[in-house]
MIKEGU-205421 format. One record per residue (C-alpha): residue in three letters; chain; x negated, y, z negated. Coordinates in steps of 0.1 Angstrom, whole numbers. Each point is the difference from the previous one (the first is absolute). Last residue first. Layout:
{"ALA","A",{X,Y,Z}} ...
! end
This chain:
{"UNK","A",{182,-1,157}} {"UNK","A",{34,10,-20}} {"UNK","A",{-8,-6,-37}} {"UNK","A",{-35,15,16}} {"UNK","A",{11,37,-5}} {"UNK","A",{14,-5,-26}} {"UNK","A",{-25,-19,-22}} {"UNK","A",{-26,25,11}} {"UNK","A",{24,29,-8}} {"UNK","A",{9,-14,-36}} {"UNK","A",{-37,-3,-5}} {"UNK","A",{-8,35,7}} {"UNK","A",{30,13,-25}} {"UNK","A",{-17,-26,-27}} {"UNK","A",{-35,18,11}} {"UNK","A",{12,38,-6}} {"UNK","A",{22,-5,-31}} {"UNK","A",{-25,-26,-19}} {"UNK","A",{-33,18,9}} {"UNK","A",{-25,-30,2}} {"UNK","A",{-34,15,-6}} {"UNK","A",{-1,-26,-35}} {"UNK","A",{-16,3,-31}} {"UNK","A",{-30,-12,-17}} {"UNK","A",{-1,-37,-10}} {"UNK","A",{20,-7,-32}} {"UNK","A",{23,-25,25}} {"UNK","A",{-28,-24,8}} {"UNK","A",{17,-22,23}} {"UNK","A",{-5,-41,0}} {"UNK","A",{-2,-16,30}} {"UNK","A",{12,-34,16}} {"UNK","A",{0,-5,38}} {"UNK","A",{27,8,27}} {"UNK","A",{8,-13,40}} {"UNK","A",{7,14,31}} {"UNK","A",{-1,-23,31}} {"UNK","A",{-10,29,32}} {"UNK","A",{30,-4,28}} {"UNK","A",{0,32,14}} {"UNK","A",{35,8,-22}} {"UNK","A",{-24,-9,-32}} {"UNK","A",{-31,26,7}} {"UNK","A",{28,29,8}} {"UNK","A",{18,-7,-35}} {"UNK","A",{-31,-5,-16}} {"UNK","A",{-16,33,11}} {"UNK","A",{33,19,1}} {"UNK","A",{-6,-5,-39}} {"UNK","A",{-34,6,-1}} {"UNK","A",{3,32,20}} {"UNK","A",{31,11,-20}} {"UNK","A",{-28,17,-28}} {"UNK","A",{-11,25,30}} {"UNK","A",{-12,3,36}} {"UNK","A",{34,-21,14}} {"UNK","A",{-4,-11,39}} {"UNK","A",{-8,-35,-14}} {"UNK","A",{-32,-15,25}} {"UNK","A",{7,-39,-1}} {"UNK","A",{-23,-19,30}} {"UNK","A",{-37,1,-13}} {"UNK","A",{6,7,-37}} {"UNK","A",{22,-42,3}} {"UNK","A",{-30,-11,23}} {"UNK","A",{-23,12,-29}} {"UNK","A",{16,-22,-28}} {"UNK","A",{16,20,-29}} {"UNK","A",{-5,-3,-44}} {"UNK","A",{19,21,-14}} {"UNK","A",{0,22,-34}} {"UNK","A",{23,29,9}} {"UNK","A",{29,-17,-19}} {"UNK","A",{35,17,16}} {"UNK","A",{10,-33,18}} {"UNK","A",{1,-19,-35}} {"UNK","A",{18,-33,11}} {"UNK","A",{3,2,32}} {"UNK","A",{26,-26,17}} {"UNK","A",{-1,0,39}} {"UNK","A",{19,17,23}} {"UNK","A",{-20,34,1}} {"UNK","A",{34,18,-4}} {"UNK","A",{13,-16,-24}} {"UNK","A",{-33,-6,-20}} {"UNK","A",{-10,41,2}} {"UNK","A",{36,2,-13}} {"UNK","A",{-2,-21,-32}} {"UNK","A",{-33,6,-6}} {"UNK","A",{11,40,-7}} {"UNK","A",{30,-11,-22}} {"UNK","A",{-22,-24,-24}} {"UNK","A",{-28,26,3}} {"UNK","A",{23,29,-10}} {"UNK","A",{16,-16,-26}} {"UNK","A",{-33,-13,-17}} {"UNK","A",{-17,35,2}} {"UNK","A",{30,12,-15}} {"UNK","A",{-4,-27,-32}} {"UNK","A",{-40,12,-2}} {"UNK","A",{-19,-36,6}} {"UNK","A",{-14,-5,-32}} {"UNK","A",{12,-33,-2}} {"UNK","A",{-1,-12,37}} {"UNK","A",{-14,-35,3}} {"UNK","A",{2,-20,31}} {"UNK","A",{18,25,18}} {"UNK","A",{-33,23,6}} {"UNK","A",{-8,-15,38}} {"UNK","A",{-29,7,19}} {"UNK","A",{12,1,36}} {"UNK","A",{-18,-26,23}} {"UNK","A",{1,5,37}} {"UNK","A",{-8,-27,29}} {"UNK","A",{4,-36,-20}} {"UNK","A",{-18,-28,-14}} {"UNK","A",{-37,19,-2}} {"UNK","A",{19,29,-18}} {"UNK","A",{2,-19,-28}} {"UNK","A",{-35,-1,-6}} {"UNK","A",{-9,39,6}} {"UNK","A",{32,6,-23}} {"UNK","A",{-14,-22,-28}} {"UNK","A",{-35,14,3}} {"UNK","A",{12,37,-6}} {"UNK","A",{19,-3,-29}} {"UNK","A",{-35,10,-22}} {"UNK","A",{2,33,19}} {"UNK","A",{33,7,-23}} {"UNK","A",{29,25,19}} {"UNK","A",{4,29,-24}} {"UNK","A",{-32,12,3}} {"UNK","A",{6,36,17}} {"UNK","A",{-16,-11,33}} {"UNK","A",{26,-21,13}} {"UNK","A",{-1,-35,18}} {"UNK","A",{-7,-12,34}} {"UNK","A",{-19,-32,10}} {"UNK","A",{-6,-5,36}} {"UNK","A",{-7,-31,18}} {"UNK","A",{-23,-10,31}} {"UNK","A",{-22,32,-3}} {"UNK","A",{-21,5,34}} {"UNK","A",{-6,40,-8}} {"UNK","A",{27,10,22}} {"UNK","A",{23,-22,-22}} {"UNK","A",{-9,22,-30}} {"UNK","A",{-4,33,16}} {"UNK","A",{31,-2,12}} {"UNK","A",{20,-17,-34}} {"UNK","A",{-15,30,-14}} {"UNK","A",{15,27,27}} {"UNK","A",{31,-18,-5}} {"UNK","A",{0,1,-46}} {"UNK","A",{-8,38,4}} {"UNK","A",{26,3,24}} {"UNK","A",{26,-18,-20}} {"UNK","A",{-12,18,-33}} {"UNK","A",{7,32,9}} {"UNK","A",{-19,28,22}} {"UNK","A",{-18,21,-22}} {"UNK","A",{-22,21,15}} {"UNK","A",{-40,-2,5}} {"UNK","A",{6,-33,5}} {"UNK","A",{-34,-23,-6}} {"UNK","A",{-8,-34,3}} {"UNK","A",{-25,-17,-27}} {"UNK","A",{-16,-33,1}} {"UNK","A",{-2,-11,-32}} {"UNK","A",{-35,-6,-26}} {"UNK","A",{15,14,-32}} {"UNK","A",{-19,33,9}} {"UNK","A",{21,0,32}} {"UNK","A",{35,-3,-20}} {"UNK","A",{-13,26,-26}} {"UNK","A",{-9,25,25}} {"UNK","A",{32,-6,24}} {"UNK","A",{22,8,-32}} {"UNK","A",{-18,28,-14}} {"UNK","A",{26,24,0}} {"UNK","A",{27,15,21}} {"UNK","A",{5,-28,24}} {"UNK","A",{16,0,34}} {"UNK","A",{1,-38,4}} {"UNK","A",{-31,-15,-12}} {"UNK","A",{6,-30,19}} {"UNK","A",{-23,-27,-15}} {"UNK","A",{-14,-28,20}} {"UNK","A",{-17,-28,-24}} {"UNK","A",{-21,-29,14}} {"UNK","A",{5,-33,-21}} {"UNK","A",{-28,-24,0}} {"UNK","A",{-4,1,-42}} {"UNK","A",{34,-7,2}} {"UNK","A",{12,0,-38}} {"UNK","A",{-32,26,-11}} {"UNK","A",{11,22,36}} {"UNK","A",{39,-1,-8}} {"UNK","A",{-8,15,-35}} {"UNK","A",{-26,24,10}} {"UNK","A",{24,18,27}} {"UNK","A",{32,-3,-27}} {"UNK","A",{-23,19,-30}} {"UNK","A",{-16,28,26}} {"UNK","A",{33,6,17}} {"UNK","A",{17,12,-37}} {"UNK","A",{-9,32,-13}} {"UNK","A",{-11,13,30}} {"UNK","A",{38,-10,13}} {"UNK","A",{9,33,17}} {"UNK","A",{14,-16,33}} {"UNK","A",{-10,-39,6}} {"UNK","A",{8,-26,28}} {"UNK","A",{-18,-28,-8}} {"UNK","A",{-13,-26,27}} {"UNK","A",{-17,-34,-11}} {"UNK","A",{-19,-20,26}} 
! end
């Protein structure tokens, strides 16, 4: 089962919900349509997803959690989660639902090749994946890929506190300190895909907390 969080991505969900169903044709999709002003929830449920609905926006974290819910309430095993805005391929999917068989969370990595990677976007994951592994205890290569790959027993125990982009991070950090085997997969990025919600001042200053306030924990 795949979940995507999404927020204004009419443009987008449609593409990444037919991709992962012609790769998987077994794959059920979950989209979050998390507060949307446009067509979002329409185009994912035409595409043939599942569709859950917040009237508000209420960041990706929570739109990822209530996902991961109704994924492992629904009997899923594993959950695939990736973005709605096309940046993380559908055609990756297989690789990440196979090496997740030999351990309990697979992060989709983008080291293997990163021309094209924006230089700050470079920095700041090399920095970022340097703390999330210190304080998860195990190395990470790419901790701020949203393309994952995550066992059910792993969604059943960690709940991150966070409701926004630190979710994933507190996410592997939580899922590693309980034990959970944390490994990485192969993906390219497409970097001409539209652009990010991330705002730079407001989610670096949220990050900084998160790794404060578990520096200590």
């Amino acid at each position: 089962m795949a979940v995507i969080p999404a927020k204004d991505a009419a443009g987008t969900v449609a593409a990444v919900v037919e991709g992962l169903r012609a790769v998987r044709h077994d794959i059920q999709v979950i989209v979050v349509d998390d507060g949307s002003s446009d067509a979002t929830g329409d185009r994912a449920r035409d595409a043939g997803a599942r569709v859950l609905r917040h009237e508000v926006n209420r960041g990706k974290g929570a739109a990822l959690q209530a996902g991961f819910d109704a994924a492992v309430e629904a009997g899923a095993d594993v959950v695939l989660a990736l973005d709605a805005d096309g940046q993380h391929p559908p055609s990756a999917a297989p690789g990440l639902l196979t090496a997740v068989e030999r351990t309990d969370v697979v992060v989709g990595s983008r080291n293997a090749d990163r021309r094209g990677m924006p230089w700050l976007r470079r920095v700041t994951n090399d920095v970022t994946s340097w703390w999330v592994s210190r304080l998860a205890g195990q190395r990470i290569e790419d901790s701020q890929s949203g393309y994952r790959a995550i066992r059910a027993d792993v969604i059943r125990r960690v709940r991150p506190a966070s409701t926004r982009f630190e979710y994933e991070s507190e996410f592997l950090v939580a899922a590693a300190r309980a034990g959970f085997r944390i490994g990485s997969a192969p993906i390219p990025t497409l970097y001409n895909a539209p652009g990010s919600h991330i705002n730079p001042l407001r989610d670096t200053m949220r990050f900084i907390r998160f790794v404060w306030r578990h520096l200590w924990s």
